[in-house]
KESE-78150 format. One record per atom (N, C-alpha, C): residue in three letters; x, y, z. Coordinates in steps of 0.001 Angstrom, whole numbers, plus 500000, padded with zeros to 6 digits. Layout:
N
ALAXYZ ...
REM end
This chain:
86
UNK070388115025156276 UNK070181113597156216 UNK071174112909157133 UNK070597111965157841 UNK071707110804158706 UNK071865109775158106 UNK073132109447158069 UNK073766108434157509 UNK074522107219158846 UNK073921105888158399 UNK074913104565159263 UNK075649104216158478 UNK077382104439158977 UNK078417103906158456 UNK078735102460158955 UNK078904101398158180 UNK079715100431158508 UNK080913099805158032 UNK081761099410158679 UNK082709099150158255 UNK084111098271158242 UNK084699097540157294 UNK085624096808158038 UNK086983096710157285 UNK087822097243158510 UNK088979097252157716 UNK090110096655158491 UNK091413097189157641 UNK092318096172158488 UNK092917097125159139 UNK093463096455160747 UNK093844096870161798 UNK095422097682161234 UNK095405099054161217 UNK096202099650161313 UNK096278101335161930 UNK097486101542162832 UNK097420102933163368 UNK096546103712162786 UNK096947104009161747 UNK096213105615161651 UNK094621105141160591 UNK093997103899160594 UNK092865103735159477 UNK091969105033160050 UNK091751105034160928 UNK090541105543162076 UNK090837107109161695 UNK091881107298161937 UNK092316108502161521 UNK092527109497160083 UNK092345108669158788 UNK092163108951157517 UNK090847108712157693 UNK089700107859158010 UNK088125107977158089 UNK087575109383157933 UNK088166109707159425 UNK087911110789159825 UNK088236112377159314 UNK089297112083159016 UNK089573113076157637 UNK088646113399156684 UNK088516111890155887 UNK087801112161154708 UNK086001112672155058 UNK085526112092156577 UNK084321112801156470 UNK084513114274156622 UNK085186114840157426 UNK085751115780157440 UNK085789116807156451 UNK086239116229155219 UNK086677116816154131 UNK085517117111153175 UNK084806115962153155 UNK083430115721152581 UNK082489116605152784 UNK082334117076154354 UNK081543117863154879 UNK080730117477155479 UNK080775116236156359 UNK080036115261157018 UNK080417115772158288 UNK078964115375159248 UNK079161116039160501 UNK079226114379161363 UNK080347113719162466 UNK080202112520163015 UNK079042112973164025 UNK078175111978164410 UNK077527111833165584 UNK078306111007166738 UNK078738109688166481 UNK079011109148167239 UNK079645108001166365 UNK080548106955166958 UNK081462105942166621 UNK081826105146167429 UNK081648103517166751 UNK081856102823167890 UNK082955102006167022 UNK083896101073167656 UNK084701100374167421 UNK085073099450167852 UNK085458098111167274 UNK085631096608167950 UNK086802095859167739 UNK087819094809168052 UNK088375093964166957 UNK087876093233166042 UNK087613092678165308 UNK086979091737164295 UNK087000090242165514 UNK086952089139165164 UNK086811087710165332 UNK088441087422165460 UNK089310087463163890 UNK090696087449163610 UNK091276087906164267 UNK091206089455165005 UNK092227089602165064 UNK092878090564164280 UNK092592090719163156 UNK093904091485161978 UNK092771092529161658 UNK091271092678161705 UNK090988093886161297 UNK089580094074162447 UNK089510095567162148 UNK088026096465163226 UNK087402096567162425 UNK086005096584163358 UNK084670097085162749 UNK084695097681163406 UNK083944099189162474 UNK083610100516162643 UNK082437100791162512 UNK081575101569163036 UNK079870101734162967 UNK080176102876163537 UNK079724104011162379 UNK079378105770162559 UNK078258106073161953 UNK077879107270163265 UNK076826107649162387 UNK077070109284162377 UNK076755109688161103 UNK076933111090160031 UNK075557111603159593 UNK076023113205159764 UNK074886113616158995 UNK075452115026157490 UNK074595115432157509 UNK074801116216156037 UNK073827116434155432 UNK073851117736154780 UNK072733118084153369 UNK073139117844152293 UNK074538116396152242 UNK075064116035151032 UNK074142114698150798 UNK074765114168149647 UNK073725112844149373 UNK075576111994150126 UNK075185110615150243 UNK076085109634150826 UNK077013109452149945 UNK076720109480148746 UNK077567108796147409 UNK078633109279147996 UNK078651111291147890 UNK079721112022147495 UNK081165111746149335 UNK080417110853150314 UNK081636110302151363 UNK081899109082150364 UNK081017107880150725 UNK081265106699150596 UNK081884105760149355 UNK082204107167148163 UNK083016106677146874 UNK084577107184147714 UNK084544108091148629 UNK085710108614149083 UNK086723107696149893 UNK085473107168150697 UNK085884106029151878 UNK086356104920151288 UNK085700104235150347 UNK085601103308150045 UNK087544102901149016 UNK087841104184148247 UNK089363104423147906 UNK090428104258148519 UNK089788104055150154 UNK090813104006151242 UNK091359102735151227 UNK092795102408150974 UNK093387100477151160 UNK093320099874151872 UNK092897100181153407 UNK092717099885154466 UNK091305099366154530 UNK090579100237154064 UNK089022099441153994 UNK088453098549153318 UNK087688097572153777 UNK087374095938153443 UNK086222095882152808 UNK085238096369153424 UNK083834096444153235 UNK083073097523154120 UNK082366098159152869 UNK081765099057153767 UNK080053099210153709 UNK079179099421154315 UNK077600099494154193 UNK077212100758154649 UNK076800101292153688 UNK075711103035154319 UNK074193102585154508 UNK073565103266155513 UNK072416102822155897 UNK072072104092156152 UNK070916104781155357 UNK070401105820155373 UNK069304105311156584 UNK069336106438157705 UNK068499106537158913 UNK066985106753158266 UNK066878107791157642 UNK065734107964157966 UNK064058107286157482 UNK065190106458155937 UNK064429105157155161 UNK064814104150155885 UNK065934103820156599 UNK066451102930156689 UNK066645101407155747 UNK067193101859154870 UNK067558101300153602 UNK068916101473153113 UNK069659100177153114 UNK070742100093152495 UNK070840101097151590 UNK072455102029151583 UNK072191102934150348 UNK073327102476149285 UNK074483102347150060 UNK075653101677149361 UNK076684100577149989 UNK077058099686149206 UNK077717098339150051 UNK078953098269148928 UNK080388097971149448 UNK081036097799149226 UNK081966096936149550 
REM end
């Protein structure tokens, strides 16, 4: 299954770098990642896309624990249907 990550958190060294971990860890494979400043200033938006023969829950309860992260939206590709928003 492919998964659209979105995401917004606050601008710090290593956020990008615990993300990536935890898909990592999860067992999520990245496709690709894009990254921006926000409007402010103080935090990035993140947009990845993941795949896996896991369901989304078992990243996006993971991600979502992270202090750095603001809000996050999974967008399952292949319904393309919101799966989880945080």
């Amino acid at each position: 299954m492919s998964f659209q990550l979105h995401m917004q958190c606050h601008k710090q060294p290593d956020v990008v770098e615990r993300i990536l971990r935890v898909i990592r860890h999860r067992g999520f494979t990245l496709n690709s990642m894009s990254m921006a400043p926000s409007n402010c200033g103080e935090k990035i938006e993140l947009s990845m896309s993941v795949t896996s023969l896991r369901p989304a829950h078992l990243l996006t309860t993971q991600v979502e624990k992270l202090h750095d992260v603001v809000a996050l939206r999974c967008v399952d590709t292949a319904s393309n249907h919101a799966a989880i928003s945080y």
